[in-house]
N, C-alpha and C positions, 0 to 999 in steps of 0.2 A: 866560725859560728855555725851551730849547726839549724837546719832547716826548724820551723813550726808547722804543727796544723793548729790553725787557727778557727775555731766553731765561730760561726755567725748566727743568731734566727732572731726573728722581729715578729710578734704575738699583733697580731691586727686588730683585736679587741683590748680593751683594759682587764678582763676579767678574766681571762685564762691563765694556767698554772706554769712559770716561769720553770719548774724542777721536771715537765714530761721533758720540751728540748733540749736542756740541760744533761738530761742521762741520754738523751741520746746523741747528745754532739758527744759527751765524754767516752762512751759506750764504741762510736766512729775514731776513736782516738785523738780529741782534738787536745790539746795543752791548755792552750789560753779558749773562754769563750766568751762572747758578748752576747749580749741577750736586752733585746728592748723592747717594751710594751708603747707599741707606736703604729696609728692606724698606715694601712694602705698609701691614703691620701696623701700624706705631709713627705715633703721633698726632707726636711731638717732629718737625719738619724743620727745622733751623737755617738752613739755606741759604734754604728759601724764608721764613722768619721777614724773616730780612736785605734780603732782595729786596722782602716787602711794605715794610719801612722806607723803600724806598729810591722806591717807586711815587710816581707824582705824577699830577695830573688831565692827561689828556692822552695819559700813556704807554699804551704797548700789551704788554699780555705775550704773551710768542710760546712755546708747548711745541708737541710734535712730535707728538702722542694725548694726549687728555684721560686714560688711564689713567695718563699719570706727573704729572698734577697734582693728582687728588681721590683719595683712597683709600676713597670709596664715594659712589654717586649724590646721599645727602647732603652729603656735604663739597664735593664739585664743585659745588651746588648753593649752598652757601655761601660758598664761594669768587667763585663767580661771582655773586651776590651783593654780595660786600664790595667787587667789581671796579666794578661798576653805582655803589654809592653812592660810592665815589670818583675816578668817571669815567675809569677805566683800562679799554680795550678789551681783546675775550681774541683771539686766532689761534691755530690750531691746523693746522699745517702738513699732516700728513698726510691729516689729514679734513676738510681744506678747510671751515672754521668759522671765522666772523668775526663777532663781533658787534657788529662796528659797523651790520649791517643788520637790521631785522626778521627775514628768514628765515633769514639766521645765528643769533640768538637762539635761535630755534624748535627748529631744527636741532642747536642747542648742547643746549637741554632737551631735546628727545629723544634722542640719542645718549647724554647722560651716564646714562640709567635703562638701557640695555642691558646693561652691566656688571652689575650686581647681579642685572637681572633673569637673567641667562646663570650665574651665580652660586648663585642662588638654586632654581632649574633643578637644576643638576649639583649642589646638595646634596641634594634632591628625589630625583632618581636612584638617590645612594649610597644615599643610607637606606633606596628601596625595595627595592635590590640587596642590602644585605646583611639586610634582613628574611625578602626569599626566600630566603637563602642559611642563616641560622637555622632557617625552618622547615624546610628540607631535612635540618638537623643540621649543619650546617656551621659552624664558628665562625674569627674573626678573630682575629689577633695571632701572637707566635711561638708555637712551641711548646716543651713544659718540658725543659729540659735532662737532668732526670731522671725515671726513671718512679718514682711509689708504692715499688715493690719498691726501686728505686736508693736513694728517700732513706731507706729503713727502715736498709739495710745502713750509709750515711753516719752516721745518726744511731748506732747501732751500735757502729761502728768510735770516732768520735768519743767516745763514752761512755766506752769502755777506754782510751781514755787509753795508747796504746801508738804510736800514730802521731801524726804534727802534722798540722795542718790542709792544710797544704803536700802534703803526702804524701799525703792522704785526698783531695784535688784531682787531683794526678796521675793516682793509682789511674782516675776516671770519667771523667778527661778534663775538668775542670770547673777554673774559677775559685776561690778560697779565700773570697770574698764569698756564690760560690752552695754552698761547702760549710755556710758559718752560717747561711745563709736555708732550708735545708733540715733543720736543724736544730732551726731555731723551730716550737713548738707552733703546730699548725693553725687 
């Protein structure tokens, strides 16, 4: 049986166009490719499920950046991994990563910890940003539709029983959801 390359890529958004990594995994020479519009987040990948099925000692998996194959320097790590022990080579088009050599391997390990680390960084950041931004009195999130005084008068109005909820929304400009939540004891 002769060897595969097998394309992988995983579109992190719903809205991006399936046919750019398609010509370019085909373009890499791959035979077979999988392709799945599937956030970061979610551990489940069907497509690449199906594709490990289908690997054999020999083949080569072909993706475009290591960020649409691992969804954290652990999983690439493991992934690349379970590729070693069943003698499937990885390539990586853009970043020009092969490991079929020693210093593709190397190059493979280092590159896949940049992600997180660049990740781990920009969560580092926010947190100190909005710490300073707290001490300053500064606070995050929207702001309340109604002020104190608005929902005294909601709850009020509500109480008498002379107007509908419908009506008591119109009145502030508000939703009929945020007229009950302004309603409920604090």
């Amino acid at each position: 049986m002769t060897s595969q390359r097998l394309g992988y890529g995983r579109l992190p958004t719903l809205d991006q166009n399936l046919e750019a990594p398609a010509d370019a995994l085909t373009s890499a020479g791959a035979n077979k490719i999988f392709i799945e519009k599937i956030t970061g987040t979610k551990a489940s990948r069907p497509k690449l499920d199906r594709l490990r099925e289908q690997m054999r000692e020999g083949d080569t998996l072909v993706i475009t950046r290591l960020d649409r194959l691992g969804l954290s320097t652990r999983d690439l790590l493991s992934i690349s991994s379970e590729l070693e022990e069943r003698g499937v080579e990885l390539e990586v088009t853009e970043q020009n990563i092969n490991t079929k050599t020693p210093e593709g391997k190397l190059f493979f390990t280092m590159i896949a910890a940049m992600p997180e680390f660049e990740h781990s960084m920009m969560v580092a950041r926010t947190k100190d940003g909005l710490a300073a931004a707290r001490a300053r009195g500064r606070f995050g999130g929207r702001k309340p539709k109604l002020t104190v005084v608005q929902k005294k008068q909601v709850k009020k109005l509500y109480d008498e029983r002379e107007l509908t909820v419908g009506e008591i929304a119109a009145m502030f400009n508000i939703t009929p959801p945020t007229v009950y939540r302004a309603i409920q004891p604090s």
